[in-house]
C-alpha positions in Angstrom: 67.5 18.5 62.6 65.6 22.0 61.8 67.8 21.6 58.5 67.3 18.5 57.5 63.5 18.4 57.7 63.9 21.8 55.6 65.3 19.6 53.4 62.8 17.2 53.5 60.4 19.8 52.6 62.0 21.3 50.1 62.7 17.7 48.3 58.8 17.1 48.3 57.8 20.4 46.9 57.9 19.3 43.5 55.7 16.6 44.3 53.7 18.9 45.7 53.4 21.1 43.3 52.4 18.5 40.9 49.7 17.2 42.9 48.4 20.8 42.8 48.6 21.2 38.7 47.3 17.8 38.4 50.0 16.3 36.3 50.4 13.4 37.9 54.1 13.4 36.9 57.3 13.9 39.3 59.6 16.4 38.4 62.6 14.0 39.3 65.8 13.6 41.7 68.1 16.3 41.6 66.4 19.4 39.8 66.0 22.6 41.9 62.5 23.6 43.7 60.1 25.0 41.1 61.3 23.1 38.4 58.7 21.2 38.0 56.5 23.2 37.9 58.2 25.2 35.1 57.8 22.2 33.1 54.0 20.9 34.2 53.0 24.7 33.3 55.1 24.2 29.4 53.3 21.0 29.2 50.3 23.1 29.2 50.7 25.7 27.3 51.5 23.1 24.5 47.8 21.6 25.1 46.4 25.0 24.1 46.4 26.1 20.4 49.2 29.1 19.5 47.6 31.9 17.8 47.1 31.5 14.0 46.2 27.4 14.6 43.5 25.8 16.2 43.3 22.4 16.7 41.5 20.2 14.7 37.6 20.1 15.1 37.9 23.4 17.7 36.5 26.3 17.3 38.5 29.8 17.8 37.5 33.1 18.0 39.5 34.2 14.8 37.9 32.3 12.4 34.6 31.3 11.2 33.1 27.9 12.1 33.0 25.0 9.7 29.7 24.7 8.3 27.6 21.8 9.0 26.0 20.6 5.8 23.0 18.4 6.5 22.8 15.2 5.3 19.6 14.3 3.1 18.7 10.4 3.3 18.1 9.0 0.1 15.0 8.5 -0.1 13.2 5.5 -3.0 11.4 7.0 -5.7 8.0 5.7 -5.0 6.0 3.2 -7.7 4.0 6.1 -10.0 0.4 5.7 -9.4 -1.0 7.4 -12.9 0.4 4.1 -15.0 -2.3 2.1 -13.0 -5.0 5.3 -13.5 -4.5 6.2 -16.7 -4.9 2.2 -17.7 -8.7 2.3 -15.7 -9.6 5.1 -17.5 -8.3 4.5 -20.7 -10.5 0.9 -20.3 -13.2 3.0 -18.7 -13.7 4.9 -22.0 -13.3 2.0 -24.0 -16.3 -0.1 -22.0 -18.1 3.0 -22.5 -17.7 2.8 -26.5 -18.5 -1.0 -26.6 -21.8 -0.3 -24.5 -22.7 2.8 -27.1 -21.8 0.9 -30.3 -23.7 -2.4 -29.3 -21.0 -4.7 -28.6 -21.7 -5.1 -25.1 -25.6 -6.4 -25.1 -28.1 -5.6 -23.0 -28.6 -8.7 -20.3 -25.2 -10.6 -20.8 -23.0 -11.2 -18.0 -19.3 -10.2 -18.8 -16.4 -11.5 -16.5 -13.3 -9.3 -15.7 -11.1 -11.8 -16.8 -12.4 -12.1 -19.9 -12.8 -8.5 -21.0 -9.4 -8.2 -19.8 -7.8 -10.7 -22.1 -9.9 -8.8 -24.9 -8.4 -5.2 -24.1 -4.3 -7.2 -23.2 -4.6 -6.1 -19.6 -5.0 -7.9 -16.1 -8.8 -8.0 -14.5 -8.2 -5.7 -11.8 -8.6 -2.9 -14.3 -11.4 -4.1 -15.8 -13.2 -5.2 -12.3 -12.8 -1.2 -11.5 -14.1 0.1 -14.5 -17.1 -2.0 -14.1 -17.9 -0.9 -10.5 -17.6 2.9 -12.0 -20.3 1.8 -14.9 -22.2 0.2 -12.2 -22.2 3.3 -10.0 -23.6 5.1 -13.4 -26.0 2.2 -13.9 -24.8 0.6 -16.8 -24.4 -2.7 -15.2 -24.9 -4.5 -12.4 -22.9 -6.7 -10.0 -23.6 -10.3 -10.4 -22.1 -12.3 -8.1 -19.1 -14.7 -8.8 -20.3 -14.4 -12.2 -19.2 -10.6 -13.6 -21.5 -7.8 -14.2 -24.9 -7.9 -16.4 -25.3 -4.6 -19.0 -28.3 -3.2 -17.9 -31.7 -3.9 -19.6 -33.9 -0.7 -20.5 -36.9 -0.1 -22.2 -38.3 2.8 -24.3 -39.7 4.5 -21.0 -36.5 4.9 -19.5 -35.0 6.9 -22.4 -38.3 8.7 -22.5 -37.9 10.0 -18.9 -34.2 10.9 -19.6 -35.0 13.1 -22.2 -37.8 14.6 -20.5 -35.2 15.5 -17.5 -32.6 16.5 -20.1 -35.0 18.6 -21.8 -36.2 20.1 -18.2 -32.4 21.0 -17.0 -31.4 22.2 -20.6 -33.9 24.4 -22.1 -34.2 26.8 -19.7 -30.8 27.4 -19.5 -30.0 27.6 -23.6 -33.0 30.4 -23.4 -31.2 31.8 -20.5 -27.7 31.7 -22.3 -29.7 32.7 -26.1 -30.5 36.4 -23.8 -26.8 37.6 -22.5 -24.3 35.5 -24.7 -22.9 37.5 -27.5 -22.6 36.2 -30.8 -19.2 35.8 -31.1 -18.7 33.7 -27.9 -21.4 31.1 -30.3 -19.4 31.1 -33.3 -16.1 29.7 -31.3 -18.5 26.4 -31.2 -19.2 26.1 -34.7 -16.3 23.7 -34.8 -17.6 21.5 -32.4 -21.1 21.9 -33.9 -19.4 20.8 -37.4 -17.3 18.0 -36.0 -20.5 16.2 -34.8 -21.4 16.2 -38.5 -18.5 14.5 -39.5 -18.6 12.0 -36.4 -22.4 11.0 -37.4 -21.0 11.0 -41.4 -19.1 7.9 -40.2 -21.7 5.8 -39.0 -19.8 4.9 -35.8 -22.4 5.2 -32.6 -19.2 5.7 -30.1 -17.7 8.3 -31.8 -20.8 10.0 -32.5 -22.1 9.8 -28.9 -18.6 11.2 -27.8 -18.8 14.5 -30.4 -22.7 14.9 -29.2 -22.3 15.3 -25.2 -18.9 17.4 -26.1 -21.0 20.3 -28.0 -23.8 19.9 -25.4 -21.2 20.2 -22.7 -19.8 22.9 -24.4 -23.0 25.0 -24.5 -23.8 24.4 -21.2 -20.4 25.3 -19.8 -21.2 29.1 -20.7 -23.4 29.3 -17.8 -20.5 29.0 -15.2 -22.5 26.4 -13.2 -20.2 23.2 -13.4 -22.8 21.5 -10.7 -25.1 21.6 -13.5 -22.8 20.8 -16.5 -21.9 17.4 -14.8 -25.3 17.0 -13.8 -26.3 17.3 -17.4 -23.7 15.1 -19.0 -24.4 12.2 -16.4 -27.9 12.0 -17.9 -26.6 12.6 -21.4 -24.5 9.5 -21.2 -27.3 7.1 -19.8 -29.6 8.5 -22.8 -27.2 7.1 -25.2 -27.1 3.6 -23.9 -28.7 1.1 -26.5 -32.3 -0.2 -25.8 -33.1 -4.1 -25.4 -32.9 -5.8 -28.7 -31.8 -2.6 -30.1 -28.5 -4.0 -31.5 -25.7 -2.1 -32.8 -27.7 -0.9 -35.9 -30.6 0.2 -34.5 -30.4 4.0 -34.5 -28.5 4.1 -38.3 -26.2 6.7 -40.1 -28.8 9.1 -41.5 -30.5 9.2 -38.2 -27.3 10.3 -36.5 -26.3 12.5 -39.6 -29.7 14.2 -39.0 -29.2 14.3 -35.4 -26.1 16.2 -36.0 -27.6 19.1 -38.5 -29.7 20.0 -35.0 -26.4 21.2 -34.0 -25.5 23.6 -36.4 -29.4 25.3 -36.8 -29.1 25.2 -32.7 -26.3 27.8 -33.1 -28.0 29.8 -36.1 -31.1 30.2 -33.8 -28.7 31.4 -30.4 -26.6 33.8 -32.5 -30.2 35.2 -34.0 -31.4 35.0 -30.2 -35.2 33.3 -31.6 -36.1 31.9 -28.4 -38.9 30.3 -29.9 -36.8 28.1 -32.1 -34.5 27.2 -29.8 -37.3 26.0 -27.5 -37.9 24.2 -30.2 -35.1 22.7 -31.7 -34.2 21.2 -28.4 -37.2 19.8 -27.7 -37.4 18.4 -30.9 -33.7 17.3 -30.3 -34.3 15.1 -27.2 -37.7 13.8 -28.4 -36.0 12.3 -31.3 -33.2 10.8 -29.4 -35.5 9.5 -27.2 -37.4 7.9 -30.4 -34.7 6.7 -32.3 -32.6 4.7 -29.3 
């Protein structure tokens, strides 16, 4: 009895022994104690990677890991924005001519759509550059209708001036004491390109070279507050005057207009004070004058 239940053990070691390694897996009939064992522990051993290998996607101390390279979503280019910018401005300036030259007339109503089917674009352009003129005071917003060009009289340009003049002139006496000559020749282009601009009778283009030489001039004085200031008025000054029309400040006017330019500069780089207080008084008042 004592042997055969030693017996009885010993035939359920291997089970045993399994149940301990956790293989699950009986070492079968006939095979000697420990056997099973032997092969549960081989089974093992051939789970874990030999030295030299590693299994795929594990990580061993004899080699570097494999990088992880990020991936970077696609992401849409988005719509550019400067098309639709550029197209405002570029209708911006060109409302800006019409009103200089005349073609848009003082107290007529213009619709979006129809400026827009003048300049080949849609209204939406058009509609924006207006509100911008209307925040200058160009025109104003008439409802379901378009916008009216604004209607001003001889007064109005007077007081512009009279600002203009007030904001300028102390500044070009300021500039005529500490700017050296040579910084005033480097605008005698500009000074010379308004000549040519008046030489061809054209009120937008002439109105464009004037505020870039007076812009110029003022830009020495480092203030661009005042510069922007300045040109704001400018602008308004050269808008036409109620049944003014197109013609109603002529070539020779402008030509003359011009020439104020060049002795401008003469009198800076000879730093006579007096005659540049009076050249650009004399210079407003006749802008003011002429419309």
């Amino acid at each position: 009895m004592r042997q055969g239940a030693q017996g009885s053990a010993e035939a359920g070691a291997p089970w045993a022994a399994v149940g301990r390694t956790g293989a699950g897996v009986p070492s079968g009939r006939g095979q000697g104690p420990g056997r099973g064992q032997e092969q549960g522990q081989a089974r093992a051993q051939a789970r874990v990677p030999q030295q030299g290998g590693a299994v795929r996607g594990e990580h061993t101390h004899s080699e570097p890991p494999v990088p992880v390279v990020p991936v970077v979503p696609v992401v849409p280019r988005a719509r550019p924005v400067v098309q639709r910018a550029s197209v405002r401005g570029q209708i911006l300036d060109a409302l800006r001519a019409a009103l200089v030259a005349g073609d848009l007339r003082p107290g007529e109503v213009y619709s979006a759509p129809v400026l827009g089917e003048r300049f080949g674009v849609s209204a939406t352009p058009v509609r924006e550059a207006m509100q911008q003129l209307a925040l200058e005071g160009a025109v104003e917003v008439v409802p379901n209708r378009g916008f009216r060009v604004v209607e001003r009289g001889v007064r109005e340009l007077a007081e512009l001036a009279e600002v203009r003049a007030l904001i300028e002139v102390p500044v070009m006496l300021r500039l005529a004491r500490t700017v050296p000559a040579e910084r005033w020749a480097e605008l005698r282009p500009l000074a010379e390109a308004t000549v040519r601009a008046a030489s061809s009778g054209c009120r937008a283009t002439y109105a464009e070279s004037d505020r870039g030489f007076h812009r110029a001039v003022l830009s020495l004085s480092g203030n661009e507050q005042l510069v922007q200031i300045a040109e704001d008025l400018h602008r308004r000054a050269q808008w036409p005057l109620v049944g003014g029309g197109p013609g109603a400040r002529g070539r020779a006017d402008l030509i003359a207009d011009a020439h104020e330019h060049t002795a401008l500069l003469d009198a800076l780089v000879a730093r006579d004070l007096d005659v540049v207080r009076a050249l650009v008084g004399e210079h407003f008042a006749g802008a003011a004058a002429a419309g």
